[in-house]
N, C-alpha and C positions, 0 to 999 in steps of 0.2 A: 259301177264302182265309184265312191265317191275321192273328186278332185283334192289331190294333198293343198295345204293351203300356203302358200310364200313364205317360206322363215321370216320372223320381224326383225328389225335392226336391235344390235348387241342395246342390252341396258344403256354402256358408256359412252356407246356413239350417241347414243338419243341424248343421253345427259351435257354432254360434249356440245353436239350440237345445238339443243334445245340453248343453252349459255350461251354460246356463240353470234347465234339468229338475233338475242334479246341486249345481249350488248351494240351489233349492228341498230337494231334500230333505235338504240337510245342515244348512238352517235348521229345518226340520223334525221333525229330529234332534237339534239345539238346543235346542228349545224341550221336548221330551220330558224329554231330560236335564236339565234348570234345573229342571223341578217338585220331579223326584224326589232329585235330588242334596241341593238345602238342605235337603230335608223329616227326612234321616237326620245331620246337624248336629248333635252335642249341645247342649242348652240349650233353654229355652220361651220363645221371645219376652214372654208375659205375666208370667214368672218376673222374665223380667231388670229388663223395665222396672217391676214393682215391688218392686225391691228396697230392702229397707231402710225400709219405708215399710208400716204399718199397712193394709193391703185384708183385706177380708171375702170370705168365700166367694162370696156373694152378685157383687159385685165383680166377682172373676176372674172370674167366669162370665160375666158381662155384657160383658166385653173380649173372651173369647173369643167373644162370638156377635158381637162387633160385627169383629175381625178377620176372621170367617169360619173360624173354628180348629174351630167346632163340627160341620161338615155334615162327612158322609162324604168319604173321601177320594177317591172318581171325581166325585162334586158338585164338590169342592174343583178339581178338576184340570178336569174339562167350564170353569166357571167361567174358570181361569186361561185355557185355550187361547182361548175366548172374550175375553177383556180383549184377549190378545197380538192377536189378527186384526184387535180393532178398537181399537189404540194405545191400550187404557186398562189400565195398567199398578198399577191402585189406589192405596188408598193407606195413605200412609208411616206405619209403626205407634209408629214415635219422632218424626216431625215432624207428623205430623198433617195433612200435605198432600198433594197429589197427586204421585206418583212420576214423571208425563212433568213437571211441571211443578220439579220438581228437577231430574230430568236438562239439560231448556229450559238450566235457571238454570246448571249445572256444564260442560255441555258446551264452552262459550267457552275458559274458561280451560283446559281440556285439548288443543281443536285449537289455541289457540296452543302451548301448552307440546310439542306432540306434531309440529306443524307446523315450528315453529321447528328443532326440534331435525333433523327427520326433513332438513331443506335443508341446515343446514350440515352433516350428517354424508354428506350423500350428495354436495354439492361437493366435501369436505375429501378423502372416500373416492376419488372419482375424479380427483382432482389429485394426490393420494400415488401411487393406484396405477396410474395413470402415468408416474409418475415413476422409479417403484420398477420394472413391468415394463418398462420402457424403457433402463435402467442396470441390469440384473441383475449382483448380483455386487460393486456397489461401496458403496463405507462409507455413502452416503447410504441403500442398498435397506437392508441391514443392518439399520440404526439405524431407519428406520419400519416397518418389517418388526418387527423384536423392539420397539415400542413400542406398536404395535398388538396382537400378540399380547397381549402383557402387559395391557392395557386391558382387551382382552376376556374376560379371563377372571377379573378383577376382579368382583364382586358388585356391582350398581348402588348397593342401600342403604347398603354397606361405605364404597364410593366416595363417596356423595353426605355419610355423617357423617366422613368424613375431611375435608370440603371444608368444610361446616362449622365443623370444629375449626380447620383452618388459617387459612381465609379470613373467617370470619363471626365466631364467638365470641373468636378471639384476638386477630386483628387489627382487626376490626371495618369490614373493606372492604366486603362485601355484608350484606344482611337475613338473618338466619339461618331464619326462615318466610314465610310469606304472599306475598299478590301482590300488595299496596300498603302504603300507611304512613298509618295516620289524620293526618289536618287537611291532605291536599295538596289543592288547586282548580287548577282551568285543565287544558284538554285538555294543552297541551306539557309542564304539569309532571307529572300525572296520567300521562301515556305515559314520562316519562325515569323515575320513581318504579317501571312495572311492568317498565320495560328491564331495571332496577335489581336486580329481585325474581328477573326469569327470570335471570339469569347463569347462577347455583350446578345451577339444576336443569338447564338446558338441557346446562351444562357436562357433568354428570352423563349425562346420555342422547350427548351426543355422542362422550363418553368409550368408550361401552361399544359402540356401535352402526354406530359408522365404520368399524371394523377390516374386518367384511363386506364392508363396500365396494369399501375397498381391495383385501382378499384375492381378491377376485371380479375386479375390474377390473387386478391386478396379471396374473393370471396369465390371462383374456384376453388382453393385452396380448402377453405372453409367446408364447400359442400363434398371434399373428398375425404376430411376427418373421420368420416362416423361410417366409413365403406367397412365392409367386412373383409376385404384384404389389406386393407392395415392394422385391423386388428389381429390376423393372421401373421401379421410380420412381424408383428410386438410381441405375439406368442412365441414367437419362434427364437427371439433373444436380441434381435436386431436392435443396435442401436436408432434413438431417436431422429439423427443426424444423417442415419443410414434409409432410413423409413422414408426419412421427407426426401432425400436426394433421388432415391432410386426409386420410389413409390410412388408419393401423392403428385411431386413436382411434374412427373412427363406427364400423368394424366391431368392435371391441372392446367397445363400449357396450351390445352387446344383451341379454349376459348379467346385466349389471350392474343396467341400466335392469329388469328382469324382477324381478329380486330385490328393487328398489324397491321396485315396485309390492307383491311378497309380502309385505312387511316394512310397509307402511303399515298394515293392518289388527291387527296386531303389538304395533304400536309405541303406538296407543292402549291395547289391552290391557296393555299393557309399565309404561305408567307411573304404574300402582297404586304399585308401592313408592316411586320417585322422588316420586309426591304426596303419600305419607306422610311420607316422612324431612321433606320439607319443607313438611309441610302445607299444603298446593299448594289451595285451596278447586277441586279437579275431579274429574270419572266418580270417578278411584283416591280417592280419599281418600273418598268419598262410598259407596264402593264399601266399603271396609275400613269407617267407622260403622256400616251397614248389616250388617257381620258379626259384629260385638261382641254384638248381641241378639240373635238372628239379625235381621232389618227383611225374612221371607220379599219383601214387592212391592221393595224395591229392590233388594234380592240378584238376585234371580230376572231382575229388569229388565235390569238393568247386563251380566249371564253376555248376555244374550241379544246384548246392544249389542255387549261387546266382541266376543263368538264371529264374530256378523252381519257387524260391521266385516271380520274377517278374511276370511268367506266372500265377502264385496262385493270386497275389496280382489284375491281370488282371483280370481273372475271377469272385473275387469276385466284383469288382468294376460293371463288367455288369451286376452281377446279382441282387447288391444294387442299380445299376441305375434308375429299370424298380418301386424298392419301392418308391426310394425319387420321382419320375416325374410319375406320372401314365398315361402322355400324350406318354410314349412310350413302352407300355403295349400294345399288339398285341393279 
């Protein structure tokens, strides 16, 4: 009598895991790359930071044994993967403190500024570009159409010292740096003060990062016009305003919503330069210090963060995929 053969693992679980295994090693791969990449950087960290400043040989040498610059380079690297497994990331060779406990400190100010941004460009995107694939063809598609393109292929840092020049230094409507104003007290003045600060930058990221959106959700939009059940709905009396709301738009959403989620992981890494132009105190700006000497533990840190962020942001996206479209559900 022949042997019954082992049930297989559910579709989701294989799905589930199959993602899970391939984000592991891409983090993996991450962190490979982050040792070896800053280590070929020109410049000596101990160089820089004594620059200009009378040290003895004696000295350097003792920096270097104290950064760990001295042990062989698989010590060096055994060492680093070790810190990475268990969140101890060293420490900082220009601040002298611990590298999680800077990040702790920076990361606030970047998921607002990354947060912020990342909502209104994904509302603005999907209001335009419904709008835009809904009216194909007419003066309004046109004009957001060629103003988004146009945006997006603007340079963020370009963009963000133009806004600057216009808005900050000339007229002196916004801060032209930072994320507050010394001597302000009180939470409500304290919050309208960083309202204040995020404008210019926020503006900057929304500027550059919308157009996606749109261009995503315009021409969804577009490919769901000529479906047979909106023709069906228009037979039936439904207003046009009723058609797009309750019809075309959820089914139009999925491609859009997907590339969200792709673009979150992104968009923290993305805002190195927007926290530079505007010395934003977060990860990007913390992240550029960190490069100037080289600062290898925050360098090294930060590549891991932003990379990690995107891998995380990937993974969740495929495994929100399989909810929004059940057509690819296995």
């Amino acid at each position: 009598m022949p042997r019954r053969g082992r049930p297989g693992l559910h579709p989701a679980v294989r799905y589930l895991g199959g993602r899970v295994l391939t984000a592991l090693v891409s983090l993996l791969a991450v962190m490979v790359t982050s040792f070896f990449l800053f280590r070929v950087l020109p410049g000596d960290p101990v160089s820089a930071l004594t620059q200009g400043r009378s040290v003895s040989v004696e000295q350097l040498e003792a920096m270097r044994r104290d950064f760990g610059l001295d042990q062989p380079l698989p010590q060096q690297f055994a060492d680093y993967c070790l810190g990475m497994l268990t969140l101890d990331f060293g420490m900082s060779y220009q601040y002298r403190v611990p590298v999680a406990d800077l990040i702790a400190e920076r990361i606030g100010p970047t998921l607002l500024l990354a947060g912020t941004g990342t909502v209104i460009a994904a509302i603005l995107g999907l209001v335009l570009g419904t709008r835009a694939g809904w009216r194909r063809g007419s003066l309004m598609d046109r004009v957001d159409t060629g103003i988004a393109l146009a945006l997006w292929s603007v340079p963020s840092f370009w963009l963000g010292l133009l806004l600057i020049v216009l808005l900050a230094s000339g007229v002196g409507l916004f801060p032209t740096s930072g994320m507050s104003s010394p001597g302000v007290e009180g939470t409500f003045a304290v919050a309208l003060d960083v309202g204040h600060h995020l404008v210019l930058p926020v503006a900057t990221m929304v500027a550059v990062v919308y157009a996606q959106y749109m261009m995503i959700m315009r021409s969804s939009v577009l490919d769901e016009m000529g479906s047979d059940y909106l023709t069906t709905a228009r037979a039936k009396g439904l207003r046009d305003s009723l058609v797009l709301r309750r019809h075309a738009v959820p089914n139009a959403l999925l491609p859009t919503v997907t590339l969200i989620f792709l673009n979150l992981g992104r968009v923290v890494s993305g805002v190195i330069l927007i926290e530079t132009v505007f010395a934003w105190p977060g990860l990007g700006s913390l992240f550029y210090s960190g490069l100037r000497v080289p600062d290898l533990p925050i360098v090294q840190a930060l590549f891991v963060v932003f990379a990690g962020s995107v891998i995380l942001m990937n993974l969740l996206a495929d495994l929100v995929y399989p909810l929004l479209d059940p057509r690819v559900r296995t």
